[in-house]
C-alpha positions as CSV (number, residue, x, y, z in Angstrom):
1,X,92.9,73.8,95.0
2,X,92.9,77.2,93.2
3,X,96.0,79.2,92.0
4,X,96.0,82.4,90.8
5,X,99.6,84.6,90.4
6,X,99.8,88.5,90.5
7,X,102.5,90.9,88.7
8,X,103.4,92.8,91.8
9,X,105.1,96.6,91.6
10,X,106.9,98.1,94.4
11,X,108.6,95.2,96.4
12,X,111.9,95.8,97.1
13,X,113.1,93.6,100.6
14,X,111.8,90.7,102.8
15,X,109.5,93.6,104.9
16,X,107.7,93.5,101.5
17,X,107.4,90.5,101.4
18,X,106.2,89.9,105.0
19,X,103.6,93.0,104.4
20,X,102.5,90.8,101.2
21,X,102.2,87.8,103.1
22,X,100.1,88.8,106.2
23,X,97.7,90.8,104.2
24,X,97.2,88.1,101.6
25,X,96.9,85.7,104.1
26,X,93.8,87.0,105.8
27,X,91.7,86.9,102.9
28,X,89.0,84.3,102.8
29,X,90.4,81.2,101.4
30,X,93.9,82.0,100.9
31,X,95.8,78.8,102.0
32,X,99.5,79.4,101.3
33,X,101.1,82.8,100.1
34,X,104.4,82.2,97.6
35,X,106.0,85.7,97.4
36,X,108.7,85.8,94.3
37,X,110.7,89.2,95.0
38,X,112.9,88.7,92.2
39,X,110.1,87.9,89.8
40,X,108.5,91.0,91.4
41,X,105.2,88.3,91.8
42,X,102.5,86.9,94.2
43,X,101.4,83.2,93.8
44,X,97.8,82.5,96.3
45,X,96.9,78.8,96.5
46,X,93.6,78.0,97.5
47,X,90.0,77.7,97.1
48,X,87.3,80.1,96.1
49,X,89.3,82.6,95.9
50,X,88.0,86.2,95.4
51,X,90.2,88.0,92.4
52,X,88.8,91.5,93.8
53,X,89.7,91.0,97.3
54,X,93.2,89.0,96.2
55,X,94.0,92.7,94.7
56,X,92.7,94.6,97.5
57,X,94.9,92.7,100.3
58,X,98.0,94.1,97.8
59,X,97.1,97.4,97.4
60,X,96.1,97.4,101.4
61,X,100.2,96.2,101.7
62,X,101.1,99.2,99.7
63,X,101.9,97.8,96.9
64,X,100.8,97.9,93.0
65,X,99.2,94.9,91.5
66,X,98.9,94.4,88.0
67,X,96.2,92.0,86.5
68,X,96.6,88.3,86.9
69,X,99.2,86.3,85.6
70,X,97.3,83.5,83.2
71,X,98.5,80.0,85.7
C-alpha cells in the first residue's frame, strides 16, 4: 500500500476535516484518509494513487494544498 502526506492550509475545525475526508475519499484508490488538524496535514493510504487528483480532491474541499510531504 501507497502513502503519500500533504501540507494542508486553511483547516481550522472538524467540518474541515469532514470536507477533507469525503472529498479525498472518492478519489480512485484512496483507502483510508488520516486528517492531522493540528499538523495542519492530509495522510492518503492506498494504491495507485494519482498525486494530481490527491490535490484536486483538496482544493475541491476548499482548502490549499502544498506539495507533498516526502513519507
Amino acid at each position: 500500500m501507497a502513502q503519500k502526506q500533504y501540507n494542508v492550509t486553511g483547516m481550522s475545525c472538524e467540518h474541515c476535516v469532514a470536507s477533507v475526508t469525503e472529498e479525498v475519499s472518492a478519489v480512485p484508490g484512496v483507502n483510508e484518509v488520516v486528517v492531522d488538524l493540528a499538523a495542519d496535514t492530509v495522510t492518503v493510504h492506498g494504491t495507485d494513487l494519482d498525486d494530481e487528483r490527491l490535490r484536486a480532491a483538496i482544493v475541491e474541499a476548499g482548502y490549499g494544498v502544498d506539495a507533498p510531504v516526502a513519507a
